[in-house]
C-alpha positions as CSV (number, residue, x, y, z in Angstrom):
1,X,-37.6,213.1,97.5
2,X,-37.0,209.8,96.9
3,X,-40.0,208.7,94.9
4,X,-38.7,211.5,92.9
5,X,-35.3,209.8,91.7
6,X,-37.3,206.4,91.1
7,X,-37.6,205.3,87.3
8,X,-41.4,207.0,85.9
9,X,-43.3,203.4,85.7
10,X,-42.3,201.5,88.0
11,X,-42.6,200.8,91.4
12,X,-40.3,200.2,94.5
13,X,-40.6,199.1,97.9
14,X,-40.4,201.7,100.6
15,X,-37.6,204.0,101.7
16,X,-37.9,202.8,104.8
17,X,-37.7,198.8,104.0
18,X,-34.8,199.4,101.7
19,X,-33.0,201.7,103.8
20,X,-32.8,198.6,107.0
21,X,-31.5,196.2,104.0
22,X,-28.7,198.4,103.3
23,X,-27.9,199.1,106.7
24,X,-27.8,195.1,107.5
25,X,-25.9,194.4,104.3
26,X,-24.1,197.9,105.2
27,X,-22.7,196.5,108.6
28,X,-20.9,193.5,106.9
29,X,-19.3,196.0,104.3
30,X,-18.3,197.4,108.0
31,X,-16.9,194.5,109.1
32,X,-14.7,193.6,106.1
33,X,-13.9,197.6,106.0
34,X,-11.9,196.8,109.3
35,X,-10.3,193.8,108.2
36,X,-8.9,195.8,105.2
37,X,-7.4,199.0,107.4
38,X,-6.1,196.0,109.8
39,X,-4.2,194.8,106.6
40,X,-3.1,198.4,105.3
41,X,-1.8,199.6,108.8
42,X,-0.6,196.0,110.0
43,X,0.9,194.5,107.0
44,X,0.3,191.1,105.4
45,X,0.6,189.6,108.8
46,X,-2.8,190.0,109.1
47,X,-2.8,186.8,107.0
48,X,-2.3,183.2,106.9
49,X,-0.2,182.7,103.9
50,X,3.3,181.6,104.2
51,X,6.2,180.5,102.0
52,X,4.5,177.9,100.2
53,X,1.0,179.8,99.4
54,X,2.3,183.4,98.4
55,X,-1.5,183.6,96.3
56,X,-4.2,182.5,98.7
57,X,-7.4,183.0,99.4
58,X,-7.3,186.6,97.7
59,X,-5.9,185.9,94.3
60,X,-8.6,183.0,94.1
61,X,-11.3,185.9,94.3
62,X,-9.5,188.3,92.6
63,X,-9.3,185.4,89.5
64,X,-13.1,184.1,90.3
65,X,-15.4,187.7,90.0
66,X,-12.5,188.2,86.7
67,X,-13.9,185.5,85.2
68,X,-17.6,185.8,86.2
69,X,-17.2,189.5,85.0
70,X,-17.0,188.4,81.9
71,X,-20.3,188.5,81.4
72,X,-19.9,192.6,80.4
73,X,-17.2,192.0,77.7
74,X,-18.9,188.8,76.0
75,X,-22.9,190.2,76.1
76,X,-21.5,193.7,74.6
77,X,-19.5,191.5,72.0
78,X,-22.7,190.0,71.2
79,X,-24.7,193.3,71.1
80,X,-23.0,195.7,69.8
81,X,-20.4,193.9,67.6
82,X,-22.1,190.4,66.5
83,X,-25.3,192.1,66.1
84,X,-27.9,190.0,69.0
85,X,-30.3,193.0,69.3
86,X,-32.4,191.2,71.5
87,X,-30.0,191.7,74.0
88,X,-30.2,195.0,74.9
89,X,-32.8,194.1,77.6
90,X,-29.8,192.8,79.8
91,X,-26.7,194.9,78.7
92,X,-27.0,197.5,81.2
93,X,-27.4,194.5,84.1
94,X,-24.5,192.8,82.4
95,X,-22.4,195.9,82.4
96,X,-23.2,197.1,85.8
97,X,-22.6,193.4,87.0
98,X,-19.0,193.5,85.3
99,X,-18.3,197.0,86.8
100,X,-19.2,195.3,90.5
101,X,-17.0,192.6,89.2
102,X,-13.3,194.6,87.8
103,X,-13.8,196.8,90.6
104,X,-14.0,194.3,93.2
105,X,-11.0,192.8,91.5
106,X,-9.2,196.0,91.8
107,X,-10.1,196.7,95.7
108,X,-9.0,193.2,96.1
109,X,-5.1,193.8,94.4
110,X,-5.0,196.6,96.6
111,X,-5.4,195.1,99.9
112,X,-3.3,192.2,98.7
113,X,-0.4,194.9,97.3
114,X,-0.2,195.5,100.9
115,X,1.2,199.0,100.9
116,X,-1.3,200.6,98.9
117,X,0.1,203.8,98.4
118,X,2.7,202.1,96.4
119,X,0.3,200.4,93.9
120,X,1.1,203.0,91.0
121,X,4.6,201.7,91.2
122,X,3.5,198.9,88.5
123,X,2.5,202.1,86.2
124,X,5.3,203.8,86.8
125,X,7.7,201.3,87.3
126,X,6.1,198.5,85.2
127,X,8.2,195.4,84.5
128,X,7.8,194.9,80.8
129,X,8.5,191.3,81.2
130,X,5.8,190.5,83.4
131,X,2.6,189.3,82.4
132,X,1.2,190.6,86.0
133,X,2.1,193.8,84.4
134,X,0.1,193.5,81.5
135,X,-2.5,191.8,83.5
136,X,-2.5,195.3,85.7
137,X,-2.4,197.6,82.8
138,X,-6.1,196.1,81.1
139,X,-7.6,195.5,83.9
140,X,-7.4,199.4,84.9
141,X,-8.4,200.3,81.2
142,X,-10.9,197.9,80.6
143,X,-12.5,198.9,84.5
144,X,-12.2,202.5,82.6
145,X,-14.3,200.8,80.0
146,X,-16.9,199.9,82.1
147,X,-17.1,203.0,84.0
148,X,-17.6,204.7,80.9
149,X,-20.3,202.3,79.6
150,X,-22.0,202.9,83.1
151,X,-22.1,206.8,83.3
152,X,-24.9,206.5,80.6
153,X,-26.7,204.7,83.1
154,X,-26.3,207.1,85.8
155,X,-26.8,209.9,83.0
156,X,-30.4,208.5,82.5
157,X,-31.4,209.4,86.2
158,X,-35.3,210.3,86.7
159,X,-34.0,213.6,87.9
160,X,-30.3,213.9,86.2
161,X,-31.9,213.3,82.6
162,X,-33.7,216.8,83.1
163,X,-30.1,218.1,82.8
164,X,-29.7,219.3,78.9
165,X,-26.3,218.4,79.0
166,X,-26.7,215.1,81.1
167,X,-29.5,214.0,78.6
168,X,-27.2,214.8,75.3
169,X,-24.2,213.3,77.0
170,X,-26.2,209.9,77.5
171,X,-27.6,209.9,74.0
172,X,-23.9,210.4,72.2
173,X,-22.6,208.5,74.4
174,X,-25.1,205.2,73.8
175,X,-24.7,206.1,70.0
176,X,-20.1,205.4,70.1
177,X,-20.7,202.6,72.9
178,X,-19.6,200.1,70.0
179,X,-16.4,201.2,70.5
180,X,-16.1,200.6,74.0
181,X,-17.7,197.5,73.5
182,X,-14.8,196.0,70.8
183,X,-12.1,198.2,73.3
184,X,-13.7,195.9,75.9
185,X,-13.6,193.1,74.0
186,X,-10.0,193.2,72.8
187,X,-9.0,194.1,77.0
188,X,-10.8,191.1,78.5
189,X,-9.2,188.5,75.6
190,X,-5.4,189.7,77.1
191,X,-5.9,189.9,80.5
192,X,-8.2,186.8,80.9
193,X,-5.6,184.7,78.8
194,X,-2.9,186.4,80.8
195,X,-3.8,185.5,84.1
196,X,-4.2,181.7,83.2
197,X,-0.8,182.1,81.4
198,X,1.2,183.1,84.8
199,X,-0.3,179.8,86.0
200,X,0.4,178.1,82.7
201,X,4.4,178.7,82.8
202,X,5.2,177.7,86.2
203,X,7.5,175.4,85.7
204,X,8.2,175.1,89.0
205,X,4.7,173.9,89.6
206,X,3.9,171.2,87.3
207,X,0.2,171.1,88.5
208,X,-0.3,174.4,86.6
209,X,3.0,173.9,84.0
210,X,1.5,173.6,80.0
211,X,2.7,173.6,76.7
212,X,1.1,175.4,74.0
213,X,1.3,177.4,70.9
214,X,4.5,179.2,71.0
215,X,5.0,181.5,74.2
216,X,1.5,181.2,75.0
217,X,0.4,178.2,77.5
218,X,-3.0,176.5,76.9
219,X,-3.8,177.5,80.0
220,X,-4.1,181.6,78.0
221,X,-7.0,180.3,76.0
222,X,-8.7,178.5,78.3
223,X,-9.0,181.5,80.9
224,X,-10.5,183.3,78.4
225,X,-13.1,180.7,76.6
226,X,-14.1,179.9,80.3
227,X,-14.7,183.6,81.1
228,X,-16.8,184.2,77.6
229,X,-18.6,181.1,78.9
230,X,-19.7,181.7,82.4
231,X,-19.5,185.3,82.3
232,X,-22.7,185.5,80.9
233,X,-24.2,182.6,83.2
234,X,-23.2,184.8,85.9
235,X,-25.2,187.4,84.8
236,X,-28.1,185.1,84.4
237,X,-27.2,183.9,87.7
238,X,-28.1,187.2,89.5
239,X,-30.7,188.5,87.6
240,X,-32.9,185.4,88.5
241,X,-31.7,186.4,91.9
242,X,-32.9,190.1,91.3
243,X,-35.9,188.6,90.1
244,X,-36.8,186.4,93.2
245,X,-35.6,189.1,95.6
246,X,-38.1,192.1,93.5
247,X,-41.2,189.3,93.2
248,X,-41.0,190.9,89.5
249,X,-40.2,189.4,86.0
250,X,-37.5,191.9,85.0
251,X,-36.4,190.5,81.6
252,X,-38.5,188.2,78.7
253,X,-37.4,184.6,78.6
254,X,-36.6,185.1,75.2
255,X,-33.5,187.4,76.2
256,X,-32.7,185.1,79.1
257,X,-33.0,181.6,76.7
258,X,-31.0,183.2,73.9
259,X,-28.1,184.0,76.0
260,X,-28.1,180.9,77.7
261,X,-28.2,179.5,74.3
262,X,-25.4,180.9,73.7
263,X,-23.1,180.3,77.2
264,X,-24.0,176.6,77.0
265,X,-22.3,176.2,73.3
266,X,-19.3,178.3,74.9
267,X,-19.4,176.4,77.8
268,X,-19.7,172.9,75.7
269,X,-16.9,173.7,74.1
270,X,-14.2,175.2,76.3
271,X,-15.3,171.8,78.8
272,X,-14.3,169.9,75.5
273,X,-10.7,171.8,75.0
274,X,-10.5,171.3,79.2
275,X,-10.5,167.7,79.0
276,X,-7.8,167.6,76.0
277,X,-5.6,169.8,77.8
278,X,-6.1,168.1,81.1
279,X,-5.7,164.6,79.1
280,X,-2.9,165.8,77.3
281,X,-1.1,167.5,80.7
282,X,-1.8,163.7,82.5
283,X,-0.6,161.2,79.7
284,X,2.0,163.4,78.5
285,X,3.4,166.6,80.1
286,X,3.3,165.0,83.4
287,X,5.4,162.3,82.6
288,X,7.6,163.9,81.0
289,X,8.9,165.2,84.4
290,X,8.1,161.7,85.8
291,X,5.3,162.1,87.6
292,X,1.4,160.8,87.3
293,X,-2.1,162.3,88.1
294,X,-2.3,160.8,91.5
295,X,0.9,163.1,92.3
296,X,-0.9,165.6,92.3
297,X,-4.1,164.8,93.8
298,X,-4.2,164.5,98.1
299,X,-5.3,160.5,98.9
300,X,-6.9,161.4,102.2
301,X,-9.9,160.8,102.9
302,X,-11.8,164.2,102.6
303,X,-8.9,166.1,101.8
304,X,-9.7,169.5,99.8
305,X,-7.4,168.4,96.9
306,X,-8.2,165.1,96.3
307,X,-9.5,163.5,93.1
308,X,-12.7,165.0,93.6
309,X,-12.3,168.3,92.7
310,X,-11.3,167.1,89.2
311,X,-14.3,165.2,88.6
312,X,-16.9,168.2,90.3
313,X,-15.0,170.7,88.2
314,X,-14.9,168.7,84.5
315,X,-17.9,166.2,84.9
316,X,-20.4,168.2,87.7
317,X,-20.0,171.2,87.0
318,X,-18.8,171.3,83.0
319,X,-20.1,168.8,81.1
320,X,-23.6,168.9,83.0
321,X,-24.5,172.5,82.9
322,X,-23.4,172.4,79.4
323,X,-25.3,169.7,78.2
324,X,-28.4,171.2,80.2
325,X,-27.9,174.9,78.4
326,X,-28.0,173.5,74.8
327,X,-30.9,171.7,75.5
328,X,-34.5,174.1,74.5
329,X,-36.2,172.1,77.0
330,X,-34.2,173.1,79.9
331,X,-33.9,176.8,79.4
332,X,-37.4,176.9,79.3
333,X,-37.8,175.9,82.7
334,X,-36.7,178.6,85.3
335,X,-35.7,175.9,87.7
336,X,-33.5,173.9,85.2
337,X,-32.1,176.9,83.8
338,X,-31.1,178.3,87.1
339,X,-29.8,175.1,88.5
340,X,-27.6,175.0,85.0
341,X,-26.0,178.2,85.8
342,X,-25.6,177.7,88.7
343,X,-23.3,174.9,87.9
344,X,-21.7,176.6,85.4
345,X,-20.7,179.1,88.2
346,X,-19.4,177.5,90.7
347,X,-17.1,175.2,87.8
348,X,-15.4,178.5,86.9
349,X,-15.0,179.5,90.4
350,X,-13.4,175.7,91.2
351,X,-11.7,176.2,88.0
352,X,-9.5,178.9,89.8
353,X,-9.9,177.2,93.2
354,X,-7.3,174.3,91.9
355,X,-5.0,176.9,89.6
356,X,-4.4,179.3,92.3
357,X,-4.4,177.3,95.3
358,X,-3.7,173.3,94.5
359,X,-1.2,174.5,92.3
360,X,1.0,175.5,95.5
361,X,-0.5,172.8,97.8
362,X,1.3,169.7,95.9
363,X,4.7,168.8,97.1
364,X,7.2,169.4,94.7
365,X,9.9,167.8,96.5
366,X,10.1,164.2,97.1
367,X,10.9,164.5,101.0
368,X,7.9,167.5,101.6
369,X,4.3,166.9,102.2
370,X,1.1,168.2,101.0
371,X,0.7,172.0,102.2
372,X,-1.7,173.6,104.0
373,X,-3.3,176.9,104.3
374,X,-6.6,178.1,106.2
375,X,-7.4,181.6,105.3
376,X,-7.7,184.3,109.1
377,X,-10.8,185.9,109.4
378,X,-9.4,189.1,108.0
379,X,-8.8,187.5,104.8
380,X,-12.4,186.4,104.7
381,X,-13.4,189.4,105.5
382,X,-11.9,191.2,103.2
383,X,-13.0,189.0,100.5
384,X,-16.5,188.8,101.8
385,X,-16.6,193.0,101.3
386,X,-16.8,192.9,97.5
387,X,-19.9,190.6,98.0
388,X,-21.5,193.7,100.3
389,X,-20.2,196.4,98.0
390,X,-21.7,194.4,94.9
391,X,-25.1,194.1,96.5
392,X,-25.6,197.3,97.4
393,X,-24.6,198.8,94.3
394,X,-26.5,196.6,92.5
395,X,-29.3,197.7,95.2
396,X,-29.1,201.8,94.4
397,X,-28.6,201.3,90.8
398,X,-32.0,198.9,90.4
399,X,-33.8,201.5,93.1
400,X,-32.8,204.7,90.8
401,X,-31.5,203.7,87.6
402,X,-33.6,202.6,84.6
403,X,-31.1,198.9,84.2
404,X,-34.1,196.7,82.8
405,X,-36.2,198.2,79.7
406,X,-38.5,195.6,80.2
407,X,-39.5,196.1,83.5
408,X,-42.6,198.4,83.0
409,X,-43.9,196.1,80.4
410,X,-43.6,192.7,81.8
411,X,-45.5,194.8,85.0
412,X,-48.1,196.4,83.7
413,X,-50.1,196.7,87.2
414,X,-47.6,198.8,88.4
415,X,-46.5,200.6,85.4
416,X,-49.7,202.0,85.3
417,X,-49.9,203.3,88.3
């Protein structure tokens, strides 16, 4: 039965093998499955954060897998919209990557809602002043989006396709997928600017306050440049990951170089318009209010917020991975390439590290000290359950679903079997 749902082609390893990954990966989905009904039945008590760090650990990873999503809205800009034809090869990895991503996001809002079966109160109760609200509102379309780009996907099923109705349903719906692409598109750019906007007009919190252009904070644009950027390194990220754990070449490095190509040129120049804003915030916004970078940067030795994280987030993991991408003669080696998005990830992830978290660590009292805040293990583990979800639907959908077109191809051993 289950060779019989397997792509025609192609081969996978057996039921048995996968079915003892799944169960390992399985028992941590378990584990943060408990930590989440701890938090719905207990409260938020379950957690460490207290009246300095109302966004913690959660918000950092709800912000994080936003950005790294991005992947989905930026490669279908590029396909469907710009015209990058080569890149159908890795849209359906980049959309099913995104949907992991804006779902995730979702579960993770939920938990930290902390009475979930009030969460539609923001729909039907929406503050129309909020940007949280407007953050709320495309999220839940554009995960609608993606759900709608993925059905194709799950449409083009070995055994689902020999549905009349299943196979006309893919094929019109791969024909209007422009338009969810540019619906996509137009989402992502509001609620990616959004959420670094809520960070951007804190006055209250200088480390995140910014001027800007009108009502909009720099801090909008740069959320969204950063997530056009990595998003798509991200989805390079894992599918060399796919790759390694398959043993198979799943997409040409044609596809893979080009869209590198393309996120390093992104990246290179939202790292540029980072280090404006960030000089601009030092020598001038900061000031202002009489302060000076070292105010808001910890001067003990090994502290999480010292001047460190500045330098690993700009200079390691900005300038570097961006200068690597544009070069041909790194993307055309698998370990430079890999090394460069890898870089580029974790920059985007430290990115909203310091806007989420340092933002409420530095005293913004004269007589208070630097905050702390160490995540309980039920916020970990609730974080940590994404990550399990992610991999095992990334698991089914590469075991049943035809995600690379290039797979049979670049294996003909096996496709020919």
């Amino acid at each position: 039965m289950d060779s019989a749902l397997i792509p025609k082609g192609v081969k996978r390893c057996p039921i048995g093998q996968f079915a003892v990954f799944i169960a390992v990966v399985g028992a941590v989905l378990l584990w943060g499955v408990v930590a989440m009904l701890l938090c719905y039945i207990k409260g938020l008590n379950q957690t460490n954060m207290n009246n300095a760090y109302g966004f913690a650990l959660w918000i950092w990873a709800d912000l994080a897998v936003i950005a790294l999503g991005g992947g989905a809205f930026f490669t279908g800009l590029l396909r469907y919209i710009i015209g990058k034809d080569e890149l159908k090869n890795i849209i359906n990895y980049a959309v099913l990557i995104g949907f992991v991503c804006y779902s995730s996001a979702l579960l993770i809002l939920a938990i930290d809602v902390g009475q979930p079966l009030r969460a539609w109160f923001i729909f039907w109760h929406a503050n129309v002043h909020s940007m949280l609200t407007e953050v709320a509102f495309c999220l839940t379309c554009y995960f609608g989006v993606l759900t709608i780009e993925y059905i194709p996907l799950i449409l083009e099923n070995r055994q689902l396709e020999k549905v009349p109705f299943c196979h006309h349903l893919s094929h019109n719906m791969h024909g209007i997928m422009a338009v969810f692409a540019a619906t996509g598109a137009f989402l992502s750019f509001f609620h990616q600017g959004s959420l670094g906007g809520v960070t951007g007009v804190l006055f209250g919190r200088p480390f995140g306050f910014r001027t800007g252009i009108g009502i909009w904070p720099w801090t909008f644009f740069l959320y969204t440049w950063s997530a056009a950027a990595v998003g798509p390194c991200f989805t390079i990220f894992i599918t060399r990951i796919t790759e390694a754990a398959t043993r198979k070449k799943l997409v040409k490095d044609n596809v893979i170089e080009l869209l590198a190509k393309i996120a390093g040129w992104m990246l290179l120049t939202y790292i540029a318009a980072k280090i404006i804003d960030t000089w601009y915030w030092a020598a001038v916004t900061a000031p202002s209010m009489g302060l000076t970078l070292m105010d808001f940067y910890s001067n003990n030795p090994g502290s999480a917020y010292g001047l460190w994280i500045l330098i690993a987030e700009v200079v390691i993991c900005g300038v570097l991975p961006a200068l690597m991408l544009i070069s041909s003669g790194v993307r055309r080696s698998p370990a430079l390439l890999f090394l460069a998005v890898t870089l580029a990830v974790i920059g985007a992830c430290l990115n909203r590290w310091v806007m989420v978290l340092q933002t409420q660590a530095v005293p913004v009292l004269n007589f208070e000290g630097w905050f702390t805040y160490f995540p309980s293990w039920q916020e970990v583990a609730t974080t940590i359950l994404p990550v399990a979800y992610g991999v095992i639907l990334i698991a089914l959908s590469y075991r049943y679903l035809p995600i690379f077109p290039q797979e049979q191809e670049l294996n003909p051993i096996e496709g020919g079997k």
